[in-house]
FIDODREN-145337 format. One record per atom (N, C-alpha, C): residue number from 1; chain; atom name; x, y, z. Coordinates in steps of 0.1 Angstrom, whole numbers, plus 5000, padded with zeros to 4 digits. Example, Ala and Ser with C-alpha at 12.3 -4.5 7.8 and 13.67 -1.06 7.14 Angstrom:
   pos   unit   site   east   north     up
     1      A      N   5132    4943   5078
     1      A     CA   5123    4955   5078
     1      A      C   5132    4967   5078
     2      A      N   5128    4978   5071
     2      A     CA   5137    4989   5071
     2      A      C   5129    5000   5079
END
This chain:
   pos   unit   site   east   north     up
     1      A      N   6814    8098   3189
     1      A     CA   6805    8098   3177
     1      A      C   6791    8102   3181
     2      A      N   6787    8102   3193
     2      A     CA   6771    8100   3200
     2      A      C   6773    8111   3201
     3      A      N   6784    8120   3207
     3      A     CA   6782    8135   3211
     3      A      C   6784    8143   3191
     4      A      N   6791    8139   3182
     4      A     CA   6793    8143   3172
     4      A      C   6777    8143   3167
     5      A      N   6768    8131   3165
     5      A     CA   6760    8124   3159
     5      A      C   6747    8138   3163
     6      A      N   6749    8141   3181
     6      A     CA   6736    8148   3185
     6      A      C   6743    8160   3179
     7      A      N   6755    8171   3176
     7      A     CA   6751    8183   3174
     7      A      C   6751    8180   3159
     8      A      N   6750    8172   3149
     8      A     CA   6741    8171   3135
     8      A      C   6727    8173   3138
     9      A      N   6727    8164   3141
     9      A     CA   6708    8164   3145
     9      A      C   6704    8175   3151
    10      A      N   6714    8181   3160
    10      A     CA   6703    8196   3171
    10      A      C   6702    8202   3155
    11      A      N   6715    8206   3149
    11      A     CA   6713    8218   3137
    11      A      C   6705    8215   3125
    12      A      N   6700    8202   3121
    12      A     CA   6690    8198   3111
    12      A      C   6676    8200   3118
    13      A      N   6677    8196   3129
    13      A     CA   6660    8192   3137
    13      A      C   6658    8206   3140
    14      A      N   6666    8217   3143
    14      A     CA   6667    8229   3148
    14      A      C   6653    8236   3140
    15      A      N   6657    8235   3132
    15      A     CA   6647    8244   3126
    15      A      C   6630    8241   3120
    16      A      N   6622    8226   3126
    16      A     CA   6614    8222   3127
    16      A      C   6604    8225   3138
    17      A      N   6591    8228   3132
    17      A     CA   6582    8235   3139
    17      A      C   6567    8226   3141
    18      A      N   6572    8209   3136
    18      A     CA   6558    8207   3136
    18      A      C   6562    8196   3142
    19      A      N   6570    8192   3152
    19      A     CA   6566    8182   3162
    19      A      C   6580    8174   3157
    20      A      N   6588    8176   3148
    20      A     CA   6597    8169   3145
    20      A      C   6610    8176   3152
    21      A      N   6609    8184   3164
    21      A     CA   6623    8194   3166
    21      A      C   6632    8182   3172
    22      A      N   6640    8191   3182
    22      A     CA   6648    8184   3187
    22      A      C   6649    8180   3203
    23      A      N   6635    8183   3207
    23      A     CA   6635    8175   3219
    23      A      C   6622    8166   3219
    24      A      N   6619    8164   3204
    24      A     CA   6608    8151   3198
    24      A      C   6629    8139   3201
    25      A      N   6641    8141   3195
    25      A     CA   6647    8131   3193
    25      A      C   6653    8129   3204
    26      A      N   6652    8139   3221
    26      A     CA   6658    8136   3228
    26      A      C   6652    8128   3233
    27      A      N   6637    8128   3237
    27      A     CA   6630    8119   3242
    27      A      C   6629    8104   3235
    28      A      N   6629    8102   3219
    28      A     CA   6629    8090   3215
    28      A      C   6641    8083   3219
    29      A      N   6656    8096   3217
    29      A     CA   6666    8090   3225
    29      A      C   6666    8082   3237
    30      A      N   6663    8088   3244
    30      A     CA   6661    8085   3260
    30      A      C   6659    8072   3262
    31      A      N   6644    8070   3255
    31      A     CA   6633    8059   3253
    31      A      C   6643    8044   3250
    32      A      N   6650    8051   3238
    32      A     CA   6655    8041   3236
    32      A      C   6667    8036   3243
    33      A      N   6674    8042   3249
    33      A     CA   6686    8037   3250
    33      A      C   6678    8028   3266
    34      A      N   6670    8035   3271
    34      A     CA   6664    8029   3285
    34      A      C   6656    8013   3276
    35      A      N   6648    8015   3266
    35      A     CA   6646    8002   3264
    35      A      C   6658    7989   3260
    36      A      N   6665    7996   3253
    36      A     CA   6678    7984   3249
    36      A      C   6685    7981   3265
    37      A      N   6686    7986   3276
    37      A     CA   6689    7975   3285
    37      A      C   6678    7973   3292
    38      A      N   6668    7970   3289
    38      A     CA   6655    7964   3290
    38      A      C   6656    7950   3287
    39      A      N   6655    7956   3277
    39      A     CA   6652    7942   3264
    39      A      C   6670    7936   3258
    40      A      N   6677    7937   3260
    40      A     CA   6691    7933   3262
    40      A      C   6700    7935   3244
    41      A      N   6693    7944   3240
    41      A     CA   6693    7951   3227
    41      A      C   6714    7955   3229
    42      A      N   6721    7959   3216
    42      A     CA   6729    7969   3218
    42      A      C   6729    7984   3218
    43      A      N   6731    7991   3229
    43      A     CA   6726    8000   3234
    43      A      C   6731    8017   3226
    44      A      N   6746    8014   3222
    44      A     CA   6751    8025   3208
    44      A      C   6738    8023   3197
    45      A      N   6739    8009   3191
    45      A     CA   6733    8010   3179
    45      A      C   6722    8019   3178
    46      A      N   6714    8015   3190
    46      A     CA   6698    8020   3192
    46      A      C   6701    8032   3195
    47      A      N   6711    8044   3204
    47      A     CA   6712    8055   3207
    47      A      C   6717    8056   3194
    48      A      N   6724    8055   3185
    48      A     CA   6726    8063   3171
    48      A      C   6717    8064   3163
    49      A      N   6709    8052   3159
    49      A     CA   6701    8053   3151
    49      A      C   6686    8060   3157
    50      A      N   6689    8062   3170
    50      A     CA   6674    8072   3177
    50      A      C   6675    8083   3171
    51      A      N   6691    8090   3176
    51      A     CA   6699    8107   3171
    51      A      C   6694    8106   3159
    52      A      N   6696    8093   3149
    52      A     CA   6690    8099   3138
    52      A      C   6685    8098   3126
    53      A      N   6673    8096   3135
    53      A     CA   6660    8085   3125
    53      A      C   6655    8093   3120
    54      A      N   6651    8107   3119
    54      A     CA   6647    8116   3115
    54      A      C   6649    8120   3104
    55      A      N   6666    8119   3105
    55      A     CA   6673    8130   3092
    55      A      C   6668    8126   3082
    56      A      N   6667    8113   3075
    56      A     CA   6663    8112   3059
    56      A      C   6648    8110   3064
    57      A      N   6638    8113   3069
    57      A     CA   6624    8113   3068
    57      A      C   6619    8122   3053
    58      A      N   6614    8113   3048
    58      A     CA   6606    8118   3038
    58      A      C   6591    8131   3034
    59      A      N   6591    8132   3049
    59      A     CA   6583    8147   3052
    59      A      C   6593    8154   3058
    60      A      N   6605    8154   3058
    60      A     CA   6608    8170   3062
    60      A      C   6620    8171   3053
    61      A      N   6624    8163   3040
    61      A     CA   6629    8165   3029
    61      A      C   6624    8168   3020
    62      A      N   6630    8168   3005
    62      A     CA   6627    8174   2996
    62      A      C   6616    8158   2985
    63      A      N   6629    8147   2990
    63      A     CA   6620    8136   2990
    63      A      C   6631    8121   3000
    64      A      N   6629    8109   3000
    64      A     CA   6634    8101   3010
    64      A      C   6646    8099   3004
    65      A      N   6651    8101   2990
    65      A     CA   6663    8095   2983
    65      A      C   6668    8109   2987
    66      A      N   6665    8124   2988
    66      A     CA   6675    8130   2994
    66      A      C   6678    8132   3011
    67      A      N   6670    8126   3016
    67      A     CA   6671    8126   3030
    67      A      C   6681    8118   3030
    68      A      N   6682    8101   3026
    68      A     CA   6693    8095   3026
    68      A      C   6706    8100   3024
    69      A      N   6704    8104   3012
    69      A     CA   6715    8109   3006
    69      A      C   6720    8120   3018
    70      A      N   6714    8125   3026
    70      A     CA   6721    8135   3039
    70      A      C   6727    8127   3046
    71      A      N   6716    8118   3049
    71      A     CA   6723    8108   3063
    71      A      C   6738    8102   3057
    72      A      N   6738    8097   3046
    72      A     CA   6749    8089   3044
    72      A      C   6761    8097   3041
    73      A      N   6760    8116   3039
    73      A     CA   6770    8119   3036
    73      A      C   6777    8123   3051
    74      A      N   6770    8125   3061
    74      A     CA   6771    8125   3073
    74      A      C   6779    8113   3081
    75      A      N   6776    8105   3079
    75      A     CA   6780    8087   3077
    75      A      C   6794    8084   3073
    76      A      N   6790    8088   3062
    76      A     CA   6806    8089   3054
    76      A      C   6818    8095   3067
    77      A      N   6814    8104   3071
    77      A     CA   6825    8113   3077
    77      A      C   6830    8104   3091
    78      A      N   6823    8093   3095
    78      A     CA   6824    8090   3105
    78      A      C   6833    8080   3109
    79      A      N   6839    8072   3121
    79      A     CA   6849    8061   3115
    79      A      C   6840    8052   3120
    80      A      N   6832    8041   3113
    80      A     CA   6819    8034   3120
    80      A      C   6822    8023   3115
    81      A      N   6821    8012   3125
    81      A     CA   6826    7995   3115
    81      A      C   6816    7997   3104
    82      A      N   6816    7992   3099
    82      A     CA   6806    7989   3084
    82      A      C   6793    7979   3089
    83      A      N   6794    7974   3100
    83      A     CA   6784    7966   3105
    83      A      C   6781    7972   3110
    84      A      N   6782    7977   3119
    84      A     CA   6771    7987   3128
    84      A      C   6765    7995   3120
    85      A      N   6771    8008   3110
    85      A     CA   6766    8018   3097
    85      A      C   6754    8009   3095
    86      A      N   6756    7996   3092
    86      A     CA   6744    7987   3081
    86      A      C   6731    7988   3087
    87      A      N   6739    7984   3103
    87      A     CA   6725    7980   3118
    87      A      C   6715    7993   3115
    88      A      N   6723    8004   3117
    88      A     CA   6717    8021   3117
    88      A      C   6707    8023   3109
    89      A      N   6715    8020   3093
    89      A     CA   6710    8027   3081
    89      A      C   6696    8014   3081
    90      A      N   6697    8002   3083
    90      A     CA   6683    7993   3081
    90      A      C   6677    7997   3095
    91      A      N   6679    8002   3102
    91      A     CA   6667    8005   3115
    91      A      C   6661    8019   3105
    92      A      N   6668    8030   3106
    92      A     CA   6667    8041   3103
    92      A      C   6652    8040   3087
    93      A      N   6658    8033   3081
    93      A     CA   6650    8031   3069
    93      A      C   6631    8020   3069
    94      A      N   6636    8014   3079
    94      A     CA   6626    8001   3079
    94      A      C   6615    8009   3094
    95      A      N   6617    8015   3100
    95      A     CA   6611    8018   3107
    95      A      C   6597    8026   3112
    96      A      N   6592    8032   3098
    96      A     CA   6586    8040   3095
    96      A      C   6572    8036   3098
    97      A      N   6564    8044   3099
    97      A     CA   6553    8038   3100
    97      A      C   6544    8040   3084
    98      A      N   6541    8055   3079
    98      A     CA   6542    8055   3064
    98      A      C   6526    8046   3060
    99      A      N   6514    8046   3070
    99      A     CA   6503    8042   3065
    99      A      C   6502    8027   3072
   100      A      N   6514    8020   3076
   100      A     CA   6513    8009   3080
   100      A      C   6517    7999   3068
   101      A      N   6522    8007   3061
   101      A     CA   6527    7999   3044
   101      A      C   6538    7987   3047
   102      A      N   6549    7991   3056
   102      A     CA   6558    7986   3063
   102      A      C   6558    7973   3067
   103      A      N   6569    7968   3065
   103      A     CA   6568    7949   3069
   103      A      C   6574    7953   3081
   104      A      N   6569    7939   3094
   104      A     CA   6577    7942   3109
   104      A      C   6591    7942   3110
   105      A      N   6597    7949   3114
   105      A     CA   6609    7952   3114
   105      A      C   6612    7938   3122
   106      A      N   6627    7932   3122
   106      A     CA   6633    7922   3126
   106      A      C   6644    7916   3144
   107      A      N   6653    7928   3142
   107      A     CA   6663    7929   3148
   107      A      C   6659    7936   3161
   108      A      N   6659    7931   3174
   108      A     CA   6656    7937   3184
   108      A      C   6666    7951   3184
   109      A      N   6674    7957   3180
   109      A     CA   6677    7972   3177
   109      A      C   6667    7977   3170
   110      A      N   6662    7970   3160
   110      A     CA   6648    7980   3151
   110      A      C   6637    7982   3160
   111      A      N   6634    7968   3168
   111      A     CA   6618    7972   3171
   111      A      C   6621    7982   3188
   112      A      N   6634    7982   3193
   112      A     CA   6636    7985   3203
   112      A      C   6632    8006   3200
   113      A      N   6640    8004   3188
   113      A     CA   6640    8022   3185
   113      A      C   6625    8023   3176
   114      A      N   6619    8016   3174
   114      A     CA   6608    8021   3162
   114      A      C   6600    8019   3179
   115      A      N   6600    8013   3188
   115      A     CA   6590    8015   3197
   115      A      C   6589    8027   3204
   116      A      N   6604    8034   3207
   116      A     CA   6607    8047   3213
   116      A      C   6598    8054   3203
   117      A      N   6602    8055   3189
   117      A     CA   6597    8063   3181
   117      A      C   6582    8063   3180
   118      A      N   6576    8055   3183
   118      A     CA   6560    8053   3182
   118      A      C   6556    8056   3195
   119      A      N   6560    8052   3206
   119      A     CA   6557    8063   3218
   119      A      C   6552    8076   3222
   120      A      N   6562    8081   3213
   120      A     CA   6565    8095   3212
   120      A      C   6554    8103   3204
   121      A      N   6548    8094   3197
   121      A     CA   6536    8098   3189
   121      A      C   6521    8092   3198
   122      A      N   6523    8092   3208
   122      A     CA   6512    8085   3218
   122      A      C   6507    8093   3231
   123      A      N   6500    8094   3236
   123      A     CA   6499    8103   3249
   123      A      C   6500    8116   3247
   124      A      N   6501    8124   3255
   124      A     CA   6498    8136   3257
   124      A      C   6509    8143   3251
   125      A      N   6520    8140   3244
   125      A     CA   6532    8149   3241
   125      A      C   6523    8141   3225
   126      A      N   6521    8132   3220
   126      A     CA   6520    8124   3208
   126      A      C   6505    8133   3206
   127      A      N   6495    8139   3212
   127      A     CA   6485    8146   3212
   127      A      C   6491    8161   3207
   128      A      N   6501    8167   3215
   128      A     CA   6503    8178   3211
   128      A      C   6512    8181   3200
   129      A      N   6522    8169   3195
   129      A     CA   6525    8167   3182
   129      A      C   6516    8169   3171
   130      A      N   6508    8161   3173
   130      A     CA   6497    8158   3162
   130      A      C   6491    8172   3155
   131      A      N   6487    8176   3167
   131      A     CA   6482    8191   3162
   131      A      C   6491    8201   3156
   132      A      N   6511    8201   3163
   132      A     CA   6515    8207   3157
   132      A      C   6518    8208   3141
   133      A      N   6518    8193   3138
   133      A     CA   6519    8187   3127
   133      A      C   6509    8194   3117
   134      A      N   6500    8189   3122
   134      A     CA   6484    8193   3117
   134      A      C   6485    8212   3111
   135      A      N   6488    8217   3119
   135      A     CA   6494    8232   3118
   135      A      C   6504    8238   3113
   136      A      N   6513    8231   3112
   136      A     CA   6524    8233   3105
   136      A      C   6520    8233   3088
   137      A      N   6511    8224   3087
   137      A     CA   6507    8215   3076
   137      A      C   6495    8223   3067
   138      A      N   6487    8228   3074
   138      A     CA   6471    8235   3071
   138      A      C   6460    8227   3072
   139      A      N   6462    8214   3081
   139      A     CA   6453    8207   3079
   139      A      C   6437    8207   3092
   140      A      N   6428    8208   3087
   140      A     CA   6417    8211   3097
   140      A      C   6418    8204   3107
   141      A      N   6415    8207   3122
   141      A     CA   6412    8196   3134
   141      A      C   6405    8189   3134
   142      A      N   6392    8191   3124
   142      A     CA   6377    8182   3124
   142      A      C   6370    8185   3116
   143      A      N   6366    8178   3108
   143      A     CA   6350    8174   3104
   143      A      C   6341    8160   3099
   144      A      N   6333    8158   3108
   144      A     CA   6325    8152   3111
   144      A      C   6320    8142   3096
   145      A      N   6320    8152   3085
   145      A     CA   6313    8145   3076
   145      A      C   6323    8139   3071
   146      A      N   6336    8141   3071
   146      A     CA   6345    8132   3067
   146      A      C   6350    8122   3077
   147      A      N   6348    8106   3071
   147      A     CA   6352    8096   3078
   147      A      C   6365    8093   3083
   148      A      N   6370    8086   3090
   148      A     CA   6387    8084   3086
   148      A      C   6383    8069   3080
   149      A      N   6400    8078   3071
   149      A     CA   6400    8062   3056
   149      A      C   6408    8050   3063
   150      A      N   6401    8042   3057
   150      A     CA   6401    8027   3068
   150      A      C   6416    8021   3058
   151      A      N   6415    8019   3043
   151      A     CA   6422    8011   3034
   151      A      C   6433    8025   3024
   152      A      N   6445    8027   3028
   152      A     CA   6449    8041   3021
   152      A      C   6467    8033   3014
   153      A      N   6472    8038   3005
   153      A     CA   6483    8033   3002
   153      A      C   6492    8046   3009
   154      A      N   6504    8045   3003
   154      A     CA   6516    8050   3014
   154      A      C   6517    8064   3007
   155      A      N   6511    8068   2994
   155      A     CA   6512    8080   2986
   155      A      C   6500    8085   2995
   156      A      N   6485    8081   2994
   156      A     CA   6477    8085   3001
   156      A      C   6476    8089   3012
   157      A      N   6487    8079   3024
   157      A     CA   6483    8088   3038
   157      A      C   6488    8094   3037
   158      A      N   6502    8096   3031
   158      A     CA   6508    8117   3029
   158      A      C   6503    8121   3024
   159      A      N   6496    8119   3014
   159      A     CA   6490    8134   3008
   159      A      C   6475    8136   3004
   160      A      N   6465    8122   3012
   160      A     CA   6451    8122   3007
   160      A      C   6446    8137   3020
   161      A      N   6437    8141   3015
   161      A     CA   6429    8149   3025
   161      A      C   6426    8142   3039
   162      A      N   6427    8144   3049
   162      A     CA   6419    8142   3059
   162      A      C   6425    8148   3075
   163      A      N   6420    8150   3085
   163      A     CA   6417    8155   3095
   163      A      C   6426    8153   3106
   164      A      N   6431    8158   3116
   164      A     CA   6439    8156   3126
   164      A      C   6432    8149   3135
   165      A      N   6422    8148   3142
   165      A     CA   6412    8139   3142
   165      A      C   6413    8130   3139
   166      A      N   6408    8125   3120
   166      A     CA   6409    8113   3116
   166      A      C   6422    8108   3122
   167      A      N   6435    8111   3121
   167      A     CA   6449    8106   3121
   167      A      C   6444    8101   3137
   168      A      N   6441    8105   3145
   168      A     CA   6442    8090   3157
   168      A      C   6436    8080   3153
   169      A      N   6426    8075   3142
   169      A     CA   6418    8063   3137
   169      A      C   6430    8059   3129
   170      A      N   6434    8067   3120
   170      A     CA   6441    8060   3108
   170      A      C   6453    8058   3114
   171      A      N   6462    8062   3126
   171      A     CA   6474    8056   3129
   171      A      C   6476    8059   3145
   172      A      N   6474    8068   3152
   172      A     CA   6475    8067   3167
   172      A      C   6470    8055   3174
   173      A      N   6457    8054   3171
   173      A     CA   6452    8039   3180
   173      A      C   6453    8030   3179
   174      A      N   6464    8027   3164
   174      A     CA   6467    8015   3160
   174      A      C   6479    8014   3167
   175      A      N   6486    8020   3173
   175      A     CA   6503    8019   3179
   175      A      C   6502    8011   3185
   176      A      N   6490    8007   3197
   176      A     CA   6494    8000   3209
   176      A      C   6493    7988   3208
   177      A      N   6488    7983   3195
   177      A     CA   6487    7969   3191
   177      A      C   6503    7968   3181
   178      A      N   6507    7976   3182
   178      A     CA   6519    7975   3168
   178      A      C   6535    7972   3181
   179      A      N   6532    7975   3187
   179      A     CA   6543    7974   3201
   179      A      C   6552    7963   3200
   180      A      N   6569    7960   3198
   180      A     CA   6571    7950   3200
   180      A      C   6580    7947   3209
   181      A      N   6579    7958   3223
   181      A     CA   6587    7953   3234
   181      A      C   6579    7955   3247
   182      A      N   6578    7942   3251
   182      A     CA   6574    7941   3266
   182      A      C   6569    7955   3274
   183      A      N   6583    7961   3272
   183      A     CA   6582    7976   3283
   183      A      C   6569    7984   3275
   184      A      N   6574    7984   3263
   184      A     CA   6564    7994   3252
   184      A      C   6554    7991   3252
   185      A      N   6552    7981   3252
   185      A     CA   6535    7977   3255
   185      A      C   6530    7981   3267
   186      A      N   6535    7976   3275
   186      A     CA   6535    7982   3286
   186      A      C   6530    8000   3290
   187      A      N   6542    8009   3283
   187      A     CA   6539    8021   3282
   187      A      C   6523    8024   3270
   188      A      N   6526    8018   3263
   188      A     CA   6515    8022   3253
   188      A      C   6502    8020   3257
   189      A      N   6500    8011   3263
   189      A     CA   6482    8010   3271
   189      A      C   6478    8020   3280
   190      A      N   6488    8029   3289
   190      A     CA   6487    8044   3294
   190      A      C   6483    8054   3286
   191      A      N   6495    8055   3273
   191      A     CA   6494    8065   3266
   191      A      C   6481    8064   3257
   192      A      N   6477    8055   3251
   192      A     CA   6465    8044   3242
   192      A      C   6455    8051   3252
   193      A      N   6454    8056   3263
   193      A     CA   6440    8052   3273
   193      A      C   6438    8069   3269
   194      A      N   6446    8077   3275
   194      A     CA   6448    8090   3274
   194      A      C   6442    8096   3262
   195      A      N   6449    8087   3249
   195      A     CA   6443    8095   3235
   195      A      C   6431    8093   3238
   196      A      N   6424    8081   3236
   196      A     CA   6409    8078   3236
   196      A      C   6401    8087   3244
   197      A      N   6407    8086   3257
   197      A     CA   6394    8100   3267
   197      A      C   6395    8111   3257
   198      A      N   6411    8116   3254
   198      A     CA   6408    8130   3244
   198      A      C   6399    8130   3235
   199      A      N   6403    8125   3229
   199      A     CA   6392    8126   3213
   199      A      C   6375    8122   3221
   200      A      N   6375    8108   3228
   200      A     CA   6362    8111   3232
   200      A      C   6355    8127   3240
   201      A      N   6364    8139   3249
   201      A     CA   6363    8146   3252
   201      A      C   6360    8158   3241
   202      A      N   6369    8156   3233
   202      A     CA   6369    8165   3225
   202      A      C   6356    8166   3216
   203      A      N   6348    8158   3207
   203      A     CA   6339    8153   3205
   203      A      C   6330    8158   3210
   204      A      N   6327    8156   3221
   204      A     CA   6316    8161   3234
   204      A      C   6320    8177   3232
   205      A      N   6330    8185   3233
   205      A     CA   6329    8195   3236
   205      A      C   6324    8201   3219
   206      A      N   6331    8196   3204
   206      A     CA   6330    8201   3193
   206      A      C   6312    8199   3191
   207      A      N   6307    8189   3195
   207      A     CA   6291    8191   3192
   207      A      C   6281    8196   3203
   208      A      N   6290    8201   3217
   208      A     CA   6281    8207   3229
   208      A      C   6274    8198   3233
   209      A      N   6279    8185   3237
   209      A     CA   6276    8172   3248
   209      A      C   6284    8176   3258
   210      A      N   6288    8182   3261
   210      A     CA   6294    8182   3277
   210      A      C   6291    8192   3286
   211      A      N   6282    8198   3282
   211      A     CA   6274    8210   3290
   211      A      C   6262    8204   3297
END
């Protein structure tokens, strides 16, 4: 089913150009299945639901009820106890970050794969995401005169204006406080240190402080 599960995902993620491809899911994969015997999580659940947390994402569908609607016809085909399906489909769904609108996920399978997945948005691969994103998207790297929005609802951070830049205030620097496993935290104060020098570097270089 894990080897069925990943060639869905290579041929859906295949064709994504803004940080969402398919070795953004090998890595969260990884992440995860190395955290669940970490943290003493079930280690399928969290590898299935890593392969594919992505599919019903509501930015690279048409909207989140048809993303689901993929994942579950996908699902359907599968022979999966009905308990584990439930484990997947509530990690898959609850995991989001979406503005921070999100209540904390519960089940050490959720917070084990939602920390892989927030990782991956952190550090120097989560830096070069961002921009892809940002690019993919048409959205400017910087300007100054615009603040990052402190108070945003979940319509707003998808689709208010603001800056690739802003997005490490409004959600990157928040990750390493949002952490809910030992290891993650752990990783995330590395990755958390890395963004900060960038943007602080960057800054210096966009107003010519570093000469």
């Amino acid at each position: 089913m894990l080897g069925a599960a990943r060639a869905f995902v290579q041929g859906d993620a295949g064709k994504h150009t803004d940080g969402h491809d398919w070795p953004h899911i090998e890595r969260v994969t990884a992440l995860a299945v190395e955290l669940a015997h970490r943290m003493g999580a079930d280690p399928f659940v969290c590898e299935l639901a890593a392969l594919l947390h992505d599919v019903p994402d509501e930015k690279l569908n048409e909207s989140l009820e048809a993303g689901m609607e993929k994942l579950n016809r996908w699902l359907d085909l599968q022979q999966l106890e009905p308990g584990t399906r439930e484990a997947v489909v509530n990690i898959i769904s609850t995991i989001s970050y979406a503005g921070g609108q999100r209540p904390a996920v519960s089940s050490l399978e959720a917070q084990v794969v939602q920390d892989a997945d927030r990782l991956d948005a952190m550090g120097a691969i989560g830096i070069a995401r961002t921009f892809a994103f940002a690019g993919a998207r048409g959205r400017e790297m910087y300007d100054p005169s615009l603040p990052p929005r402190e108070q945003m609802t979940r319509e707003e951070y998808r689709n208010g204006r603001s800056t690739t830049i802003n997005h490490f205030y409004e959600k990157l620097f928040k990750l390493k406080d949002l952490m809910n496993t030992s290891y993650g935290k752990e990783l995330a104060e590395q990755r958390h240190a890395f963004m900060v020098e960038f943007v602080e570097q960057f800054k210096r270089e966009w107003e010519g402080t570093d000469r």
